[in-house]
C-alpha positions as CSV (number, residue, x, y, z in Angstrom):
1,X,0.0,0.0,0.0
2,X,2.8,2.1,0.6
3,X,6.8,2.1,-0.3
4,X,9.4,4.8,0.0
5,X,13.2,4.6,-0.8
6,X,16.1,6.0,0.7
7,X,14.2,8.9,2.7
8,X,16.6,11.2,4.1
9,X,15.6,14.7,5.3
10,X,18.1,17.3,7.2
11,X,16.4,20.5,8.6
12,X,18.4,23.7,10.5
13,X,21.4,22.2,9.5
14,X,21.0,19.1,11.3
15,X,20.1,15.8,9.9
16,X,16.6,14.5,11.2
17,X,17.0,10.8,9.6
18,X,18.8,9.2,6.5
19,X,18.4,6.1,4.0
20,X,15.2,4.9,5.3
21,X,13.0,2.6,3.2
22,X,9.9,0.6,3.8
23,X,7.0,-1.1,3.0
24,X,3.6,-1.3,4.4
25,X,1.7,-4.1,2.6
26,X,-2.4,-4.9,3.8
27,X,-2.7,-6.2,7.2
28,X,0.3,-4.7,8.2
29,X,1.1,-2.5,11.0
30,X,4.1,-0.3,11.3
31,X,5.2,2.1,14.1
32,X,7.8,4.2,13.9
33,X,10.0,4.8,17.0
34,X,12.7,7.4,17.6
35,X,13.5,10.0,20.5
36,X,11.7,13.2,20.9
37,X,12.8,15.3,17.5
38,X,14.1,12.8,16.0
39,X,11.6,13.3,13.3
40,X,8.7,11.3,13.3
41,X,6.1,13.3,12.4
42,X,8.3,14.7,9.9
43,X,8.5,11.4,8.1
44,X,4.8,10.2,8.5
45,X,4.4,14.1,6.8
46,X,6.5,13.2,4.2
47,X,5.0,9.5,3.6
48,X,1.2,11.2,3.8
49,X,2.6,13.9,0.6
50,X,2.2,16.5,3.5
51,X,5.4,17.8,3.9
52,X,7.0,21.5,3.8
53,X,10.2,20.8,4.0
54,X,12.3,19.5,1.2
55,X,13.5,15.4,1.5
56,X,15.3,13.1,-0.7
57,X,14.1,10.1,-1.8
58,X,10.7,8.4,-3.4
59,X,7.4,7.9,-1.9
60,X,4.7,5.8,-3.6
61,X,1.2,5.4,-2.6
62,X,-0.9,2.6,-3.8
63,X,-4.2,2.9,-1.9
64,X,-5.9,6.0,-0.6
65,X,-5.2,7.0,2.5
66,X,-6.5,9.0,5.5
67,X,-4.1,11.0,8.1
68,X,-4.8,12.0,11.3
69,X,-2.5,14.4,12.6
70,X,-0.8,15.0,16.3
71,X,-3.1,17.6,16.9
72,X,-6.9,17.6,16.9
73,X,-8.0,19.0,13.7
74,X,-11.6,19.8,15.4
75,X,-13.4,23.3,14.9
76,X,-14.1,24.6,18.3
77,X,-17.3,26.7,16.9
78,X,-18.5,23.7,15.0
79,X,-20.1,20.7,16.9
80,X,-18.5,17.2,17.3
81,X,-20.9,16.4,14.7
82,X,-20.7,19.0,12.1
83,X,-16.5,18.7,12.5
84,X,-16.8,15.1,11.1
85,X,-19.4,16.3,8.3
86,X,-16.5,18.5,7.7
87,X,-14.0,16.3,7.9
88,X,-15.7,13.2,6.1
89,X,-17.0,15.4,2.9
90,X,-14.1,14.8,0.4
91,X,-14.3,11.4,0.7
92,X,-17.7,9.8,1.4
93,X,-21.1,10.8,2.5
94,X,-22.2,9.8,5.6
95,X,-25.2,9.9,7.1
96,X,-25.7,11.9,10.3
97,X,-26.6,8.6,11.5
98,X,-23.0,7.3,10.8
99,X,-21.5,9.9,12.2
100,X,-23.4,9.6,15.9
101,X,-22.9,6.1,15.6
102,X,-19.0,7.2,15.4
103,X,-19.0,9.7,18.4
104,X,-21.0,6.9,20.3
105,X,-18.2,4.0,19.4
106,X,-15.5,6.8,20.7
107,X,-17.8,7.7,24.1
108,X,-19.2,10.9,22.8
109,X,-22.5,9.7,23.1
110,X,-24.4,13.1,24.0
111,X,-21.8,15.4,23.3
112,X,-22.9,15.5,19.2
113,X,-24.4,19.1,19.0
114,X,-22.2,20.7,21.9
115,X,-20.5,23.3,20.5
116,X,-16.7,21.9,20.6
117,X,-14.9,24.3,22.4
118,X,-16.7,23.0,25.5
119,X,-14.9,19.9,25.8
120,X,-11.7,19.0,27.1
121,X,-8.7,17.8,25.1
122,X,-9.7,14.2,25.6
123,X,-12.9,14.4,24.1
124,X,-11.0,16.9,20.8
125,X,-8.8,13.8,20.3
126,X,-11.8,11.0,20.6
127,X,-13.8,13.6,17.8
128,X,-11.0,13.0,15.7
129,X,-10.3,9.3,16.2
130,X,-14.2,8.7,15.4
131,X,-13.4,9.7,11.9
132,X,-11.3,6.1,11.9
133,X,-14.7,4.1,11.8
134,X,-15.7,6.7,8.8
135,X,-12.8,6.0,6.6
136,X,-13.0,3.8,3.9
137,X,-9.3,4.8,3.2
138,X,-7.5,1.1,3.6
139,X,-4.3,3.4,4.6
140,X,-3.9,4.9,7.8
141,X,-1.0,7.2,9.0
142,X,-1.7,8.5,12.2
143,X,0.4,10.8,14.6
144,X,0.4,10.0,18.3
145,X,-3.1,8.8,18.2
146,X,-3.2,7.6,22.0
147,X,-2.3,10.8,22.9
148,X,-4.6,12.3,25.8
149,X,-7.2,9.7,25.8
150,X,-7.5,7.6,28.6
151,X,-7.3,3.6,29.7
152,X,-10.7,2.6,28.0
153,X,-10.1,5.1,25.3
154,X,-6.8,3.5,24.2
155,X,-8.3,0.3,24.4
156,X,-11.3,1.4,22.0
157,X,-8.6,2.7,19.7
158,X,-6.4,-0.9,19.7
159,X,-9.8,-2.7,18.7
160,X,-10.2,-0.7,16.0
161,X,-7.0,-0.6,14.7
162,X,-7.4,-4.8,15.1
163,X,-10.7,-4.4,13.0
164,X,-8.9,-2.2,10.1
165,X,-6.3,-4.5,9.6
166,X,-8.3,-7.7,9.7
167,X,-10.1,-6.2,7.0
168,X,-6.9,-6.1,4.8
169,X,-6.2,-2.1,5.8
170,X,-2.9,-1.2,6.7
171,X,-1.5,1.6,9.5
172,X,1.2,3.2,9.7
173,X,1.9,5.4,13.4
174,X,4.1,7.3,15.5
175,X,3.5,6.5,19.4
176,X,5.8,6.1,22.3
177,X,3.5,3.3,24.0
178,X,3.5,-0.2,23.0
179,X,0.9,-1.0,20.7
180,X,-1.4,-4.0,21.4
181,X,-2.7,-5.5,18.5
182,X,-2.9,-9.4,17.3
183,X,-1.7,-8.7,14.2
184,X,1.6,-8.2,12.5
185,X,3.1,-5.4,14.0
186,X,6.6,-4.0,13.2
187,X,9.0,-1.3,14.2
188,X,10.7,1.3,12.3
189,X,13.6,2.8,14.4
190,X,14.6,6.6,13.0
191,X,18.3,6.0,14.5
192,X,19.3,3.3,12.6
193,X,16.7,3.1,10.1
194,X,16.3,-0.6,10.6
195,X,12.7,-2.0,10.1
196,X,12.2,-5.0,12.0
């Protein structure tokens, strides 16, 4: 689904990472692990086509895709609801009845026409994650996605995860926690660009 080649990308002078290559085939998941500026989110930028800064190397995406970055891209005016109507619009139409069935699934069950600058930043990053059971994108690159949720919120997040890939989807994330999920899962370390 997706393969880059010799990925390299220096910024300030300083080189983030260097001759990294993978592959993400369906089913797969990959998380890539490095120290704090190492350049994750830099590289899952550069693998979603998102990037600013200039890299070497080739990316190639076979399948559509859907990224969710480190921050919370929720509209504070808007309500959880009409963020994921947002959101969703390029690439399917769901019904409104989708999308509460989404907020329910994430625990926002009653929280769908609050405006969303009334919740806390828990409940920004769980309006987010809800639009993973909207996607039909088989690709997933996600930034940090367990950040600020809590125990049964991380644990609703694995069983999705579990779900997309046993439905031949593939994810690719940055996270400093161990991911639990009974499915092939591998590692991409930054330092040594090994991918194991």
């Amino acid at each position: 689904m997706l393969e880059a080649d010799d990925l390299a990308l220096e910024r300030g002078g300083r080189q983030l990472f260097s001759a990294i290559s993978l592959r993400v085939n369906a089913g797969e998941l990959v998380q890539i692990e490095g120290a704090n500026g190492a350049g994750k989110t830099s590289l899952l930028r550069i693998l979603a086509g998102l990037s600013r800064y200039g890299f070497s190397g080739q990316v190639r995406r076979r399948a559509p895709q859907l990224f969710l970055g480190h921050h919370s891209a929720v509209k504070g005016l808007l309500t959880p609801r009409e963020n994921l109507a947002w959101h969703v619009s390029g690439e399917a139409g769901n019904s409104g009845a989708e999308i509460d069935q989404a907020l329910a699934a994430v625990g926002l069950y009653g929280y769908e026409d609050v405006p969303s600058h009334t919740l806390s930043a828990g409940q920004h990053r769980r309006v987010n994650l809800a639009r993973l059971y909207l996607s039909r994108a088989p690709l997933w690159l996600l930034d940090e996605p367990f950040t600020a949720i809590d125990r049964v919120g991380v644990t609703a997040l694995e069983t999705r995860l579990a779900e997309h890939l046993g439905e031949g989807g593939a994810v690719l994330l940055t996270s400093h926690q161990t991911v639990a999920v009974p499915h092939p899962l591998r590692s991409l370390d930054l330092a040594t660009g090994l991918l194991t």
